[in-house]
C-alpha positions as CSV (number, residue, x, y, z in Angstrom):
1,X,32.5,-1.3,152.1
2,X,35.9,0.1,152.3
3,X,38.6,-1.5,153.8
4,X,38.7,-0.1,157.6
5,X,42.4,0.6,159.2
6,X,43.3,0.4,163.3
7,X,46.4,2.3,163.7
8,X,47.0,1.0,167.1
9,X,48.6,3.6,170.0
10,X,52.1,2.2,171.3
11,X,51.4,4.5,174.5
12,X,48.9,1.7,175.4
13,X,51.4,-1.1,174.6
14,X,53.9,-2.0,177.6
15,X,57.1,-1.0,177.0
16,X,59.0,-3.6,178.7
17,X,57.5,-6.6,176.1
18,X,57.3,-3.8,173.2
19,X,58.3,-6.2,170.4
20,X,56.1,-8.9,171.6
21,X,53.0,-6.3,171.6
22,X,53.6,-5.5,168.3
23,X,53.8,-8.4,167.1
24,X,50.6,-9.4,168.9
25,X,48.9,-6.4,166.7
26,X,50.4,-7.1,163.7
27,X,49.3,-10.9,163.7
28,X,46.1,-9.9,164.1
29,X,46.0,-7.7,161.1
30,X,47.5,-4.0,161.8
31,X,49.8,-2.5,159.2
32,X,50.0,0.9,161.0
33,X,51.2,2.3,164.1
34,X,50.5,5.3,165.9
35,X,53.9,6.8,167.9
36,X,52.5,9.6,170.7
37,X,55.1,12.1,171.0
38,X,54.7,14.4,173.7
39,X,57.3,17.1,175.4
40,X,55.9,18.1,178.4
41,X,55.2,21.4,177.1
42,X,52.6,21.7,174.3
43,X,51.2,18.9,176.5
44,X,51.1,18.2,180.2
45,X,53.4,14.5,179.6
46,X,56.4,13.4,178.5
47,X,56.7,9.9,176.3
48,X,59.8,9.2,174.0
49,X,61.9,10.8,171.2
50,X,63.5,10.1,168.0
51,X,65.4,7.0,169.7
52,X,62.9,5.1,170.6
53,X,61.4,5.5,167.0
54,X,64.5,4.5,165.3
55,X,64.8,1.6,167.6
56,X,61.0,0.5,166.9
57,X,61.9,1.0,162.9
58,X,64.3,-1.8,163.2
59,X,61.6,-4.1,164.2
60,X,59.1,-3.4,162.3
61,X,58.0,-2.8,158.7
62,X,54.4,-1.6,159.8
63,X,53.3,2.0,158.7
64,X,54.6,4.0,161.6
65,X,52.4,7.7,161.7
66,X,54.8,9.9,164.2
67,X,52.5,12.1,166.3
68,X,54.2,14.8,167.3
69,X,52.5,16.9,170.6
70,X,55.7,19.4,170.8
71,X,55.9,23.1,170.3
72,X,57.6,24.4,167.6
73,X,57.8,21.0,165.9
74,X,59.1,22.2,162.5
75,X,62.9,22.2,164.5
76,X,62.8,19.0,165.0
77,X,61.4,16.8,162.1
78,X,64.9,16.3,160.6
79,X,65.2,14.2,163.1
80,X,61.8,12.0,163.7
81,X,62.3,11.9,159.8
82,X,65.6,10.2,160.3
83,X,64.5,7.8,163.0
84,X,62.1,6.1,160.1
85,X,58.4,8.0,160.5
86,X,56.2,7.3,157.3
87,X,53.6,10.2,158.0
88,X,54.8,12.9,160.6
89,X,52.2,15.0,161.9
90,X,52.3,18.4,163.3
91,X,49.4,20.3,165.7
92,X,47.8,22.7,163.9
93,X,47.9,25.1,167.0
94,X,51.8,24.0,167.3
95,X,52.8,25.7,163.8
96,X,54.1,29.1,163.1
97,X,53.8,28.1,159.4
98,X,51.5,25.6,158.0
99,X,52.3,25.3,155.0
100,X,55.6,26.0,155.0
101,X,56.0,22.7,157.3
102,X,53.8,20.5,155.1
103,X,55.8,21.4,152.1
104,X,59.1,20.3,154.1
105,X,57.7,17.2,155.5
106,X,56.6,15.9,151.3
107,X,59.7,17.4,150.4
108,X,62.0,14.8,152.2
109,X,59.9,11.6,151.3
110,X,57.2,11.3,154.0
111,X,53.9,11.6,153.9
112,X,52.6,15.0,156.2
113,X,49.5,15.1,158.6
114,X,48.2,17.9,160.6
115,X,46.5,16.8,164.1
116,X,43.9,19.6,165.1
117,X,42.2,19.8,168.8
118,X,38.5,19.2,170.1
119,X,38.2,23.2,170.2
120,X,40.3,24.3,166.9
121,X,38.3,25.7,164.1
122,X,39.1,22.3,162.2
123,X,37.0,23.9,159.1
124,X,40.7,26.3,158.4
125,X,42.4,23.0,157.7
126,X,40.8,22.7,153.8
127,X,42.8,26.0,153.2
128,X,45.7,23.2,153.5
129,X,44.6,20.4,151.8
130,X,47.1,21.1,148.6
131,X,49.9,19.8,150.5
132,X,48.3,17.4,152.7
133,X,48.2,13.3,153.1
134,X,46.6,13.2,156.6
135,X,44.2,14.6,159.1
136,X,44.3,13.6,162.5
137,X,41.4,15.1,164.5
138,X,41.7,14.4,168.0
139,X,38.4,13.3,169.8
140,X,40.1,14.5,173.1
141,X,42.3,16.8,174.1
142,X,46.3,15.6,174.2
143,X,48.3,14.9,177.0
144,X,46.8,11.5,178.7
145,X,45.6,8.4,177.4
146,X,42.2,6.8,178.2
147,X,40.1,10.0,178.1
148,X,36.8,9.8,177.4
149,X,35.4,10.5,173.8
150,X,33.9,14.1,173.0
151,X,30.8,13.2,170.9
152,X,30.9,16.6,169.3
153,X,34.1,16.0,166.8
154,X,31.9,13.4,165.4
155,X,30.7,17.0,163.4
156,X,34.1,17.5,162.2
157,X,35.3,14.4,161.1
158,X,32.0,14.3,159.0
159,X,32.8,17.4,157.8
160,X,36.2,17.1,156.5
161,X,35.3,13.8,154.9
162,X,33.0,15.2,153.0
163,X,34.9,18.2,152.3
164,X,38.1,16.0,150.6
165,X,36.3,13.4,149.6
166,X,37.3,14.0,146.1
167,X,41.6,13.5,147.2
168,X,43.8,11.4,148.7
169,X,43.6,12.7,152.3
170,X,43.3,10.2,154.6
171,X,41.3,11.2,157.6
172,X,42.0,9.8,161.2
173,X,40.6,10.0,164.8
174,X,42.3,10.0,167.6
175,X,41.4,9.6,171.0
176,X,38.4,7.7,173.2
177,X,38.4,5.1,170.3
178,X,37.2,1.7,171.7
179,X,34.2,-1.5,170.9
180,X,31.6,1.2,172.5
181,X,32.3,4.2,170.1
182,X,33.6,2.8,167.1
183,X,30.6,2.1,165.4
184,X,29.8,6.1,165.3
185,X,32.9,6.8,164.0
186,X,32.5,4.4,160.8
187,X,29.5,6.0,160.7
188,X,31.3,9.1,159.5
189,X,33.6,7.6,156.6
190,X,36.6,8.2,159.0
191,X,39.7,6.3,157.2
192,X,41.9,5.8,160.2
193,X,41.1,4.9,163.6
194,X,43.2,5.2,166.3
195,X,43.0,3.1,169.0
196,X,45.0,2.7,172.4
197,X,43.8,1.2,175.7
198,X,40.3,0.0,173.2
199,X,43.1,-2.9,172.0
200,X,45.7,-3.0,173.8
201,X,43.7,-3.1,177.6
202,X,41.9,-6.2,175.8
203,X,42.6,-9.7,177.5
204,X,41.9,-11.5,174.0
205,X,43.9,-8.6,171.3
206,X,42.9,-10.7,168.0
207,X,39.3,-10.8,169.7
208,X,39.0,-7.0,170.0
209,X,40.6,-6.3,167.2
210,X,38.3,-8.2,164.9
211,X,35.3,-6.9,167.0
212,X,36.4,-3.7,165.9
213,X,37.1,-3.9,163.0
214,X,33.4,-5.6,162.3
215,X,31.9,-3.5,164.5
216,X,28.6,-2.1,162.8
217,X,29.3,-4.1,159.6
C-alpha cells in the first residue's frame, strides 16, 4: 500500500504555542504543512500573510503547501514565494488565467496546485494537468474551519485519480477530514489529506495521528 501523507492545517494549531505544535506534528511523523490563507474577500475570514509564512519557514524544514483563498492571487505570489512556500496553490474560480499562473508558479522553483470548490466543474481541471504538481479539491466550501464533510466530492476526487493516474499530480482533500471520514477518502487513492481540527483538536496528537494514518489498513 502506498505510503499515506497528513498535511496537517496550522489554522487548527494555536498560534500562541505555534512552534511547540509543530513540533508536536512533526514528531509524530508529518513532513507537510498546510498554510490557509484567506483575505476576507474571496472568503468570508481573514488569517495571515506572507509574514507569518516567512516567520514559520525559519522553523521548520517541513513541506509547507501555501493555500491561497484570495482574489486575484496571481499579484501576489512573488511574495508567498519569497516567504518560503514549496507548493502554492491558487482557486480555480480565483484565476483570470490558469495557465498562465501555473506556468509562473514552476517557473520560479515551486511546485503549483490548483484548489477547486465543492460546486466547480472539477472535471475542467485535466485541461491543466500539463503544468500541474497538485490538486486540492476542497470537501467544503472555504472560509471556516470545522465544517462538516460533503460526501459528494468523494466523486471527484475518484475521478481525478483516475484521470492522472498515469503523472505526477499529487491529489489532495481538504476540508471535514477527521478518524470518522478518513477511511472513505483512502478509499479513493487520495495522495494528500488534509487534516485540521481531526489532529490538532485531539487530546493525545501522536494517538490520532497514527489512528489516521492506519485508519482502514
Amino acid at each position: 500500500m502506498k505510503k499515506r501523507i497528513i498535511s496537517p492545517s496550522l489554522l487548527s494549531a494555536n498560534f500562541t504555542r505555534l512552534k511547540e505544535d509543530i513540533k508536536v506534528v512533526e514528531d509524530a511523523g508529518v513532513s507537510r504543512l498546510h498554510l490557509d490563507v484567506m483575505d476576507g474577500h474571496f472568503v468570508p475570514n481573514l488569517t495571515f500573510g506572507p509574514f507569518i509564512i516567512k516567520d514559520i519557514r525559519k522553523i521548520t524544514k517541513s513541506h509547507l503547501e501555501t493555500h491561497l483563498m484570495i482574489t486575484n492571487p496571481h499579484k501576489y505570489f512573488d511574495e508567498y514565494i519569497k516567504a518560503g512556500s514549496d507548493t502554492l496553490i491558487f482557486h480555480y474560480e480565483a484565476s483570470t488565467d490558469i495557465n498562465r499562473d501555473l506556468k509562473y508558479i514552476q517557473e520560479r522553483g515551486v511546485k503549483a496546485g490548483i484548489a477547486i470548490n465543492p460546486d466547480s466543474d472539477y472535471k475542467q481541471l485535466l485541461n491543466y494537468t500539463e503544468n500541474l504538481d497538485y490538486i486540492l479539491i476542497m470537501s467544503v466550501f472555504p472560509g471556516f474551519g470545522g465544517q462538516s464533510f460533503i460526501e459528494s466530492t468523494l466523486d471527484s476526487m475518484k475521478f481525478l485519480k483516475d484521470n492522472t493516474k498515469d503523472s505526477d499530480i499529487l491529489i489532495g482533500v481538504d476540508g471535514g477530514v477527521n478518524i470518522n471520514t478518513i477511511d472513505r477518502v483512502y478509499e479513493t487513492g487520495i495522495d494528500v489529506t488534509i487534516v485540521g481540527s481531526g489532529l490538532y483538536g485531539a487530546n493525545n496528537i501522536n494517538k490520532r495521528y497514527n489512528d489516521l494514518i492506519f485508519n482502514g489498513k
